[in-house]
N, C-alpha and C positions, 0 to 999 in steps of 0.2 A: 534502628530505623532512622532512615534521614528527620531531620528536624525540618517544621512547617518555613523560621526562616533565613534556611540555607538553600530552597527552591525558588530556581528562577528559570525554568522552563519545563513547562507540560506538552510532550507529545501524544497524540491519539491517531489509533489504526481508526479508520471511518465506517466501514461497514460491519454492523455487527456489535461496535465497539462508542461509537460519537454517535452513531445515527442507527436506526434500527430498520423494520423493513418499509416504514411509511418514507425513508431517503430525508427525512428534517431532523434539524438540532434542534431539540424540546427547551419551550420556552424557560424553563428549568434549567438545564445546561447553560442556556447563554447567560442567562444571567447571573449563574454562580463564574462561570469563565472571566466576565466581565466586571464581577465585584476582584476577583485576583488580579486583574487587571491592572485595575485602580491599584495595587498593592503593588506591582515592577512586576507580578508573575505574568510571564507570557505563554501564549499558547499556539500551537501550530499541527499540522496534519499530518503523521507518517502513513501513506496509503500505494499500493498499487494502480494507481487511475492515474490518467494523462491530468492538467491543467484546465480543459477547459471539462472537465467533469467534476473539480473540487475546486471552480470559483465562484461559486453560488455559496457553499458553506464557509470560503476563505474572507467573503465578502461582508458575510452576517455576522462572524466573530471577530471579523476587521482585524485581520492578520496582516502584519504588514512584514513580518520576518519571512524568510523564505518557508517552502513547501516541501516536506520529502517525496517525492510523488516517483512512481515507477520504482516502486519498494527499495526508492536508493540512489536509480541510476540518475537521477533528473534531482536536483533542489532548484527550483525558480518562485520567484513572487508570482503574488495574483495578478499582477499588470505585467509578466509576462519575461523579468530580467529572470537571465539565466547567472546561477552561482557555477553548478555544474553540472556535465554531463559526464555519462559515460555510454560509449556506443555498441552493440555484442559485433565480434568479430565476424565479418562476411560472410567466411566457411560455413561459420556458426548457424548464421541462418536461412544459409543454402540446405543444410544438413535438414535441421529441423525440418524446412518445405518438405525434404525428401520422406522425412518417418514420418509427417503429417497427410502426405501422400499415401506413403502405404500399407498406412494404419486404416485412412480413410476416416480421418478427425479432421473436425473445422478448425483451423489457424485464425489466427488472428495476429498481425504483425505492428506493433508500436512504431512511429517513428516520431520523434517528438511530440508535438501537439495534435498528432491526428493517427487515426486507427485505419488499419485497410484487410481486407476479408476479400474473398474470391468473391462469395456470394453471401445476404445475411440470409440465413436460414433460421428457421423455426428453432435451432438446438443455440444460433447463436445470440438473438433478439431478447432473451429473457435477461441476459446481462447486460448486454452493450444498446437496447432500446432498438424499436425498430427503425428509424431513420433519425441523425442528427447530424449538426455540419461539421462534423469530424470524423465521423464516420462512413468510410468509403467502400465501395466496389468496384473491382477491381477484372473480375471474370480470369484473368490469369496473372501469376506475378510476374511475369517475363512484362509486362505492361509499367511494372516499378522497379525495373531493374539498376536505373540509375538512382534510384530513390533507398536501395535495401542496406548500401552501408550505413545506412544514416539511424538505420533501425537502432532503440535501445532494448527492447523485450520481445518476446514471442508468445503467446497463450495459445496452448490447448485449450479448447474448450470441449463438455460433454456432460449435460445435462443429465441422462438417460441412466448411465450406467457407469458407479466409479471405478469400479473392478476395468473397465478399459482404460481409465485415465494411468490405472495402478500398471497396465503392460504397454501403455504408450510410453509411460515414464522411462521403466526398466530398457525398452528398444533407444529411447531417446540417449538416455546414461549410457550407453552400449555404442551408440552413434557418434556423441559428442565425447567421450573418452576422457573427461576432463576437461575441456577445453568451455565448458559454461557450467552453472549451476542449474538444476530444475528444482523447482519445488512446490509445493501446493497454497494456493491463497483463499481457496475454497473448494467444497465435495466436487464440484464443476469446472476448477478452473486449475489447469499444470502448468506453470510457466518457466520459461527458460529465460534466464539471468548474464551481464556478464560477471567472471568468474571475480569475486572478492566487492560485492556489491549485495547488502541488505540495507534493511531500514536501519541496523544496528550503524554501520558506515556512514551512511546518511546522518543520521544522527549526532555521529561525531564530526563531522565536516562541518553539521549546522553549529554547535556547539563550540567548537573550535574558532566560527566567524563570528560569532556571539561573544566571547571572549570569556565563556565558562563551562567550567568540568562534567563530563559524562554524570559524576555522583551529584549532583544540583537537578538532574533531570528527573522527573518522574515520568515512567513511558505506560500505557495503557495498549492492550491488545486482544487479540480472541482467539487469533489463528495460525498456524503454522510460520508463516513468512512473519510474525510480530514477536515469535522466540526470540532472535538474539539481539532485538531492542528489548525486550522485559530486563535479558539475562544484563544486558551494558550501562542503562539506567540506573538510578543511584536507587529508583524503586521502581519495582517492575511488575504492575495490576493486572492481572488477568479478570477477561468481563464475561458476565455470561456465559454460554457451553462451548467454554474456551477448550480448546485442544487439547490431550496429555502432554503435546510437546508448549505450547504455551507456558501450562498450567507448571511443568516442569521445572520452567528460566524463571516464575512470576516470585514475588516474596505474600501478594496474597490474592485472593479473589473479592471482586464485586459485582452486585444484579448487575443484570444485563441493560443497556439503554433503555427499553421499554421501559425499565421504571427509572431507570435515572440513575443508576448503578453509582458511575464513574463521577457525575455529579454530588450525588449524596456523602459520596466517598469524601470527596477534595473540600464542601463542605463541612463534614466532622473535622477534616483535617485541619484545617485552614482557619474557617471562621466560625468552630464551637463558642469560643471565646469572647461571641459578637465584636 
Protein backbone atom coordinates (compact mmCIF):
# COMPACT_ATOMS: atom_id res chain seq x y z
CA UNK A 1 0.00 0.00 0.00
CA UNK A 2 1.05 3.52 -0.83
CA UNK A 3 2.77 5.10 2.14
CA UNK A 4 0.75 8.30 4.08
CA UNK A 5 4.22 10.45 2.84
CA UNK A 6 4.30 9.75 -0.68
CA UNK A 7 0.53 11.25 -1.11
CA UNK A 8 0.02 14.45 -2.55
CA UNK A 9 -3.16 14.53 -4.10
CA UNK A 10 -6.83 13.22 -2.99
CA UNK A 11 -9.47 13.09 -5.58
CA UNK A 12 -13.21 12.35 -4.71
CA UNK A 13 -16.37 11.43 -6.94
CA UNK A 14 -19.05 13.89 -5.17
CA UNK A 15 -22.23 12.23 -4.95
CA UNK A 16 -22.51 9.33 -2.98
CA UNK A 17 -18.91 9.64 -2.25
CA UNK A 18 -17.79 13.50 -0.55
CA UNK A 19 -21.32 14.45 0.05
CA UNK A 20 -24.32 12.28 0.75
CA UNK A 21 -27.91 12.91 0.11
CA UNK A 22 -28.32 16.22 2.30
CA UNK A 23 -25.70 17.66 -0.98
CA UNK A 24 -23.03 19.18 2.09
CA UNK A 25 -19.41 18.33 3.06
CA UNK A 26 -19.78 17.17 6.88
CA UNK A 27 -18.10 19.46 9.12
CA UNK A 28 -15.99 16.41 9.66
CA UNK A 29 -14.66 16.01 6.27
CA UNK A 30 -13.53 19.60 5.82
CA UNK A 31 -11.80 19.57 8.57
CA UNK A 32 -9.84 16.41 8.24
CA UNK A 33 -9.23 17.69 4.33
CA UNK A 34 -8.00 20.88 5.63
CA UNK A 35 -5.65 19.56 8.41
CA UNK A 36 -3.94 17.54 5.00
CA UNK A 37 -3.80 20.52 3.79
CA UNK A 38 -1.68 22.15 6.13
CA UNK A 39 0.54 19.09 5.44
CA UNK A 40 1.13 19.87 0.99
CA UNK A 41 -1.82 17.24 0.67
CA UNK A 42 -4.29 18.50 -1.68
CA UNK A 43 -7.57 17.77 -2.52
CA UNK A 44 -9.78 18.23 -5.50
CA UNK A 45 -13.40 16.79 -7.11
CA UNK A 46 -13.56 14.08 -9.80
CA UNK A 47 -17.44 14.28 -10.56
CA UNK A 48 -19.76 14.20 -13.57
CA UNK A 49 -21.43 17.87 -12.90
CA UNK A 50 -20.90 21.17 -14.90
CA UNK A 51 -18.78 24.03 -12.70
CA UNK A 52 -21.32 25.89 -11.59
CA UNK A 53 -22.78 22.86 -9.58
CA UNK A 54 -19.38 21.83 -7.81
CA UNK A 55 -18.48 25.68 -6.90
CA UNK A 56 -20.22 25.84 -3.65
CA UNK A 57 -18.11 22.61 -2.44
CA UNK A 58 -14.84 23.80 -4.58
CA UNK A 59 -15.17 26.99 -2.53
CA UNK A 60 -15.66 25.50 1.17
CA UNK A 61 -12.55 23.23 0.57
CA UNK A 62 -10.93 26.11 -1.08
CA UNK A 63 -9.62 24.22 -3.92
CA UNK A 64 -7.61 26.20 -5.91
CA UNK A 65 -6.22 23.28 -8.32
CA UNK A 66 -8.35 22.61 -11.11
CA UNK A 67 -11.62 20.44 -11.18
CA UNK A 68 -12.25 16.99 -13.05
CA UNK A 69 -15.71 17.79 -13.80
CA UNK A 70 -17.72 16.20 -16.81
CA UNK A 71 -16.22 12.66 -15.64
CA UNK A 72 -13.04 13.99 -17.64
CA UNK A 73 -14.02 15.91 -20.39
CA UNK A 74 -13.73 19.42 -18.70
CA UNK A 75 -10.66 20.19 -15.91
CA UNK A 76 -11.31 24.12 -15.00
CA UNK A 77 -10.88 26.02 -11.59
CA UNK A 78 -13.55 27.41 -9.48
CA UNK A 79 -13.21 30.92 -10.95
CA UNK A 80 -13.81 29.45 -14.24
CA UNK A 81 -9.91 28.91 -16.16
CA UNK A 82 -10.17 26.16 -18.45
CA UNK A 83 -7.03 23.59 -18.48
CA UNK A 84 -9.07 21.30 -20.84
CA UNK A 85 -11.74 20.43 -22.76
CA UNK A 86 -12.84 17.86 -24.79
CA UNK A 87 -15.93 18.16 -27.04
CA UNK A 88 -18.30 14.79 -28.37
CA UNK A 89 -18.30 14.68 -32.06
CA UNK A 90 -21.46 16.49 -33.72
CA UNK A 91 -22.62 13.14 -35.29
CA UNK A 92 -22.31 12.01 -32.02
CA UNK A 93 -24.94 13.98 -30.73
CA UNK A 94 -27.19 14.16 -33.40
CA UNK A 95 -27.43 10.35 -33.09
CA UNK A 96 -28.01 10.31 -29.51
CA UNK A 97 -31.06 13.19 -30.02
CA UNK A 98 -32.23 10.50 -32.60
CA UNK A 99 -32.33 7.14 -30.00
CA UNK A 100 -33.32 9.65 -27.30
CA UNK A 101 -36.25 10.38 -29.57
CA UNK A 102 -37.16 7.05 -30.18
CA UNK A 103 -36.81 5.74 -27.08
CA UNK A 104 -38.92 8.54 -25.86
CA UNK A 105 -36.11 9.23 -22.83
CA UNK A 106 -35.50 12.84 -21.57
CA UNK A 107 -31.90 14.18 -22.74
CA UNK A 108 -30.21 16.23 -21.32
CA UNK A 109 -27.25 18.02 -23.50
CA UNK A 110 -23.90 19.39 -21.64
CA UNK A 111 -22.33 22.35 -23.20
CA UNK A 112 -19.86 23.79 -20.97
CA UNK A 113 -21.03 25.65 -18.23
CA UNK A 114 -24.73 25.23 -18.74
CA UNK A 115 -27.22 22.29 -19.23
CA UNK A 116 -30.23 22.35 -21.96
CA UNK A 117 -33.31 19.91 -21.87
CA UNK A 118 -36.37 20.31 -24.33
CA UNK A 119 -38.40 20.53 -21.41
CA UNK A 120 -37.70 19.92 -17.26
CA UNK A 121 -39.99 17.40 -16.56
CA UNK A 122 -40.92 15.71 -13.40
CA UNK A 123 -38.45 12.44 -14.49
CA UNK A 124 -35.85 15.22 -14.95
CA UNK A 125 -36.06 17.75 -11.77
CA UNK A 126 -35.18 15.37 -9.18
CA UNK A 127 -31.37 15.45 -10.48
CA UNK A 128 -30.83 18.59 -12.24
CA UNK A 129 -33.45 20.85 -9.61
CA UNK A 130 -36.32 22.29 -10.75
CA UNK A 131 -35.07 25.69 -12.14
CA UNK A 132 -31.41 27.15 -12.03
CA UNK A 133 -29.33 29.63 -14.06
CA UNK A 134 -27.74 27.05 -16.03
CA UNK A 135 -30.24 25.09 -16.54
CA UNK A 136 -32.08 25.70 -19.73
CA UNK A 137 -35.25 25.12 -21.95
CA UNK A 138 -35.04 24.79 -24.96
CA UNK A 139 -38.59 23.24 -26.42
CA UNK A 140 -36.73 21.86 -29.58
CA UNK A 141 -32.96 21.38 -30.29
CA UNK A 142 -33.09 22.78 -33.78
CA UNK A 143 -33.24 26.15 -31.40
CA UNK A 144 -29.23 25.22 -30.31
CA UNK A 145 -28.21 24.05 -33.23
CA UNK A 146 -25.23 26.36 -33.55
CA UNK A 147 -24.60 25.73 -29.96
CA UNK A 148 -24.37 21.52 -30.22
CA UNK A 149 -20.81 21.16 -31.53
CA UNK A 150 -19.82 22.77 -28.41
CA UNK A 151 -21.56 19.94 -26.45
CA UNK A 152 -19.10 17.87 -24.06
CA UNK A 153 -21.71 15.10 -22.68
CA UNK A 154 -25.19 13.92 -23.20
CA UNK A 155 -27.42 12.14 -20.25
CA UNK A 156 -30.07 9.91 -20.44
CA UNK A 157 -31.90 10.45 -17.87
CA UNK A 158 -34.81 7.85 -16.18
CA UNK A 159 -35.85 7.88 -12.90
CA UNK A 160 -38.83 5.24 -13.19
CA UNK A 161 -37.46 2.22 -14.46
CA UNK A 162 -33.53 1.12 -15.10
CA UNK A 163 -34.34 -1.90 -17.18
CA UNK A 164 -35.04 1.19 -20.00
CA UNK A 165 -31.93 2.87 -19.31
CA UNK A 166 -30.36 -0.91 -19.81
CA UNK A 167 -32.17 -0.91 -23.66
CA UNK A 168 -31.67 2.70 -24.22
CA UNK A 169 -28.00 1.92 -23.54
CA UNK A 170 -27.80 -1.17 -25.85
CA UNK A 171 -29.88 0.93 -28.95
CA UNK A 172 -27.43 3.79 -28.11
CA UNK A 173 -23.99 1.25 -28.42
CA UNK A 174 -25.90 0.07 -31.64
CA UNK A 175 -26.25 3.79 -32.94
CA UNK A 176 -22.89 5.15 -31.99
CA UNK A 177 -20.92 1.98 -33.27
CA UNK A 178 -17.98 3.05 -31.34
CA UNK A 179 -17.73 6.40 -32.11
CA UNK A 180 -18.48 7.55 -28.19
CA UNK A 181 -18.36 5.86 -24.87
CA UNK A 182 -21.93 5.31 -22.71
CA UNK A 183 -21.78 4.53 -19.41
CA UNK A 184 -23.73 4.74 -16.07
CA UNK A 185 -23.03 7.45 -13.22
CA UNK A 186 -26.03 6.44 -11.52
CA UNK A 187 -29.48 3.74 -11.38
CA UNK A 188 -31.10 7.12 -13.29
CA UNK A 189 -28.44 8.46 -15.20
CA UNK A 190 -26.77 6.80 -18.87
CA UNK A 191 -24.50 9.17 -20.34
CA UNK A 192 -22.59 9.36 -23.47
CA UNK A 193 -18.95 10.37 -23.41
CA UNK A 194 -16.27 11.45 -25.92
CA UNK A 195 -14.40 8.27 -26.80
CA UNK A 196 -10.95 7.83 -24.54
CA UNK A 197 -12.26 10.48 -21.86
CA UNK A 198 -13.05 9.26 -17.91
CA UNK A 199 -12.28 10.51 -14.59
CA UNK A 200 -9.17 8.08 -14.83
CA UNK A 201 -7.81 10.58 -17.91
CA UNK A 202 -8.76 13.45 -16.13
CA UNK A 203 -6.93 12.48 -13.46
CA UNK A 204 -3.88 12.10 -15.30
CA UNK A 205 -3.89 15.32 -17.09
CA UNK A 206 -4.51 17.00 -13.59
CA UNK A 207 -1.68 15.12 -12.29
CA UNK A 208 0.56 15.55 -15.04
CA UNK A 209 0.03 19.68 -14.64
CA UNK A 210 0.74 19.11 -11.00
CA UNK A 211 4.03 17.72 -11.66
CA UNK A 212 3.23 14.28 -9.81
CA UNK A 213 2.52 10.47 -10.62
CA UNK A 214 -0.77 8.76 -10.93
CA UNK A 215 0.77 6.32 -7.66
CA UNK A 216 0.99 9.62 -5.23
CA UNK A 217 -2.92 9.77 -5.90
CA UNK A 218 -5.44 8.34 -3.77
CA UNK A 219 -8.89 8.33 -5.69
CA UNK A 220 -12.26 7.62 -3.71
CA UNK A 221 -15.46 6.51 -5.60
CA UNK A 222 -18.88 4.74 -5.54
CA UNK A 223 -19.98 4.22 -9.03
CA UNK A 224 -19.44 2.96 -12.15
CA UNK A 225 -18.01 5.93 -14.06
CA UNK A 226 -15.28 6.14 -10.67
CA UNK A 227 -13.78 2.51 -11.84
CA UNK A 228 -10.97 3.48 -13.85
CA UNK A 229 -9.90 6.26 -11.37
CA UNK A 230 -9.94 3.71 -8.37
CA UNK A 231 -8.25 1.21 -10.82
CA UNK A 232 -5.15 4.36 -12.11
CA UNK A 233 -4.77 5.86 -8.43
CA UNK A 234 -1.97 4.71 -6.60
CA UNK A 235 -4.88 3.81 -4.07
CA UNK A 236 -8.29 3.36 -5.10
CA UNK A 237 -11.37 3.56 -2.10
CA UNK A 238 -14.55 2.39 -2.78
CA UNK A 239 -17.27 4.27 -0.40
CA UNK A 240 -20.38 3.01 0.59
CA UNK A 241 -22.86 0.72 -1.77
CA UNK A 242 -20.31 1.15 -4.18
CA UNK A 243 -20.89 -0.83 -7.45
CA UNK A 244 -19.29 -4.50 -8.36
CA UNK A 245 -17.49 -2.55 -11.04
CA UNK A 246 -16.18 0.06 -8.49
CA UNK A 247 -15.59 -2.30 -5.84
CA UNK A 248 -13.70 -4.37 -8.67
CA UNK A 249 -10.68 -1.52 -9.65
CA UNK A 250 -10.82 -0.35 -5.45
CA UNK A 251 -7.79 -1.84 -3.17
CA UNK A 252 -10.44 -1.47 -0.28
CA UNK A 253 -13.80 -0.06 1.01
CA UNK A 254 -15.06 2.60 3.31
CA UNK A 255 -18.69 3.79 5.15
CA UNK A 256 -20.30 5.70 3.10
CA UNK A 257 -20.26 9.75 3.76
CA UNK A 258 -23.14 9.72 5.96
CA UNK A 259 -20.90 8.64 8.58
CA UNK A 260 -17.61 10.06 7.32
CA UNK A 261 -16.44 7.05 5.61
CA UNK A 262 -13.65 8.54 3.44
CA UNK A 263 -12.76 11.01 6.18
CA UNK A 264 -12.33 8.59 8.95
CA UNK A 265 -10.43 6.64 6.48
CA UNK A 266 -7.70 9.44 5.51
CA UNK A 267 -7.74 10.32 9.24
CA UNK A 268 -6.35 6.72 10.42
CA UNK A 269 -4.21 7.11 7.57
CA UNK A 270 -2.66 10.21 7.83
CA UNK A 271 -3.00 11.73 11.26
CA UNK A 272 -3.22 8.25 13.61
CA UNK A 273 0.13 9.48 14.62
CA UNK A 274 -1.41 12.94 15.99
Amino acid sequence: MIEPNQVKLLAFDLDGTLIAAHQTISPFTKSVLMRLRSRGVLSTIATGRILPAVTAFADDLEIDIPLILSNGGILQNRRGELTAFTPLPLDVIQDTIRVAADQKRDLVVYICEDIYVLRNTDNISPTYGKSSAYLHEVGSWDTIADKLPGANKCVIVDQTNEQNLVETEAALRAALDGRAVTLRSSKALLEVQPNGITKATGLRQLADALGITLEQVIAFGDYDNDAEMLQAAGLGVAVGEATPACLENADLLVASPEADGPAHFLEDFFLSEG
